[in-house]
C-alpha positions as CSV (number, residue, x, y, z in Angstrom):
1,X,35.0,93.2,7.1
2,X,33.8,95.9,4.8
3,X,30.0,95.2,3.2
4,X,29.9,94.8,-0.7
5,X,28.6,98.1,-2.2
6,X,25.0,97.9,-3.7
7,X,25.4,96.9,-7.5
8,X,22.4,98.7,-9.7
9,X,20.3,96.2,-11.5
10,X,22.0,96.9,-14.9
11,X,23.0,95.2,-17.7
12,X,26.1,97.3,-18.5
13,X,28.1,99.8,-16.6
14,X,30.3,102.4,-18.1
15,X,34.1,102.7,-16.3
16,X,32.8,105.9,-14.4
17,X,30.3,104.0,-12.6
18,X,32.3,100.8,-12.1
19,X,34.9,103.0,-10.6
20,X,32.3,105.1,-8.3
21,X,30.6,101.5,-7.1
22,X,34.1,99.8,-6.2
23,X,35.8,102.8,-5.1
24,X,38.7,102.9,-7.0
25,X,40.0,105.2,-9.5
26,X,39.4,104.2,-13.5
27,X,43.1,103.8,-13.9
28,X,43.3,101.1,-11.1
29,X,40.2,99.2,-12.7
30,X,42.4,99.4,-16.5
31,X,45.1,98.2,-14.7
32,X,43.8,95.3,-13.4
33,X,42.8,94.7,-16.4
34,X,45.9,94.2,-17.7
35,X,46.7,92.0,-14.5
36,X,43.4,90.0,-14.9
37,X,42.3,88.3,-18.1
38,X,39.1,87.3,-16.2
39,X,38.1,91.0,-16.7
40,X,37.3,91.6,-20.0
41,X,34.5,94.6,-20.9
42,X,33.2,94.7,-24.2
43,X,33.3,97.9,-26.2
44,X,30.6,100.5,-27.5
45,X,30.3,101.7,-30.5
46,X,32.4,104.6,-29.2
47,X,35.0,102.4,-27.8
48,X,34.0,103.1,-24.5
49,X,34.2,100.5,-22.0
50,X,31.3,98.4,-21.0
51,X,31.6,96.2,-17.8
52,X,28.9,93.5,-17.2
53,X,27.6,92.5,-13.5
54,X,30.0,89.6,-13.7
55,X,33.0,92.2,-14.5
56,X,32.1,94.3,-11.8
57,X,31.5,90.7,-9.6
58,X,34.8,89.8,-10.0
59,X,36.5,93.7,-9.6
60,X,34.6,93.4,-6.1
61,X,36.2,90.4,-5.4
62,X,39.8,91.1,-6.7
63,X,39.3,94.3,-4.6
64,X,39.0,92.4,-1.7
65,X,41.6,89.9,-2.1
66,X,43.9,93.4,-2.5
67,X,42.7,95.7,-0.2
68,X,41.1,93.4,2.6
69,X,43.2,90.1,2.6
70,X,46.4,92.0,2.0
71,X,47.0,89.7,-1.1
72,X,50.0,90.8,-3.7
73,X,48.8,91.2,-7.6
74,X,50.3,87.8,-8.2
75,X,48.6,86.6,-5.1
76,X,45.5,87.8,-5.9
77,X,45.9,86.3,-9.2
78,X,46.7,82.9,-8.3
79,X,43.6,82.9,-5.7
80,X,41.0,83.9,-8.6
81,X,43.0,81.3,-11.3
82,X,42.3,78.5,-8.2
83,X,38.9,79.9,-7.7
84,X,37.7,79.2,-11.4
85,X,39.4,76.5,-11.8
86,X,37.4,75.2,-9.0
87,X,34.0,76.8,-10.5
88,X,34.4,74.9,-13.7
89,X,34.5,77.9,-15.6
90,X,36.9,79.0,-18.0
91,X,37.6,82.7,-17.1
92,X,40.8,82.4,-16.7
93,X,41.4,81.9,-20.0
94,X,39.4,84.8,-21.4
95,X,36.6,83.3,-22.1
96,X,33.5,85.3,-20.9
97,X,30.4,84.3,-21.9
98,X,28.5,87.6,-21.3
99,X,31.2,89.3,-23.1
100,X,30.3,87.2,-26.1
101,X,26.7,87.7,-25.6
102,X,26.7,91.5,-25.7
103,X,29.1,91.3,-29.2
104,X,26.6,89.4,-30.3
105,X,23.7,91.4,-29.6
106,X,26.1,94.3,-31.3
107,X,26.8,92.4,-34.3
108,X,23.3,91.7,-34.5
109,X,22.8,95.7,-34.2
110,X,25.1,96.8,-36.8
111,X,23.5,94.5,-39.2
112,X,20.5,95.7,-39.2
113,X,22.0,98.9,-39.7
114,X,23.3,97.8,-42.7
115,X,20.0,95.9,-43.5
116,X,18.3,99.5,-43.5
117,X,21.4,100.8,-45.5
118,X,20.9,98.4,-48.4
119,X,16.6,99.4,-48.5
């Protein structure tokens, strides 16, 4: 069994690095999330994609399943719907509570943008 790669002590991680840290290329990682509600990144300002440690978590895991266990996309997916169902969590639904924490936190930005604006 392969060891889990060292994940930075971040708070957000652009697709470059999320790609570099799971080892696959950024167009598997948008892929999967199309395949994957559970992944959701937020977006900069500049649209970019911004992936939390619980994104990248879960990309590690679906990884696995994939790569590892040999599972099929729909396999994969049923395994992680089971496994949150089972946490108590609503992921699978799209519901990401980091993900609404950093909109938040943007929301919170960009008004006090427009707070210095109105001055």
């Amino acid at each position: 069994m392969a060891r889990s790669p060292q994940i930075p002590d971040k708070l957000y991680f652009k697709i470059g690095e999320v790609s570099q840290i799971a080892g696959v290329e950024p167009y598997v990682l948008r892929y999967w999330e199309s395949e994957f509600p559970v992944i959701n990144p937020g977006r900069s300002r500049s649209k970019q994609r911004l992936y939390t440690r619980k994104d990248l978590e879960i990309i590690l895991e679906i990884k696995r399943l994939l790569y590892e266990e040999r599972y099929t996309i729909e396999g994969a997916k049923k395994r992680m719907m089971a496994k949150e169902r089972g946490s108590g969590r609503q992921l699978s639904m799209g519901f990401n509570e980091e993900r609404y924490r950093q909109l938040l936190l943007e929301v919170k930005g960009e008004l006090k943008a427009i707070k210095r604006l109105l001055r």
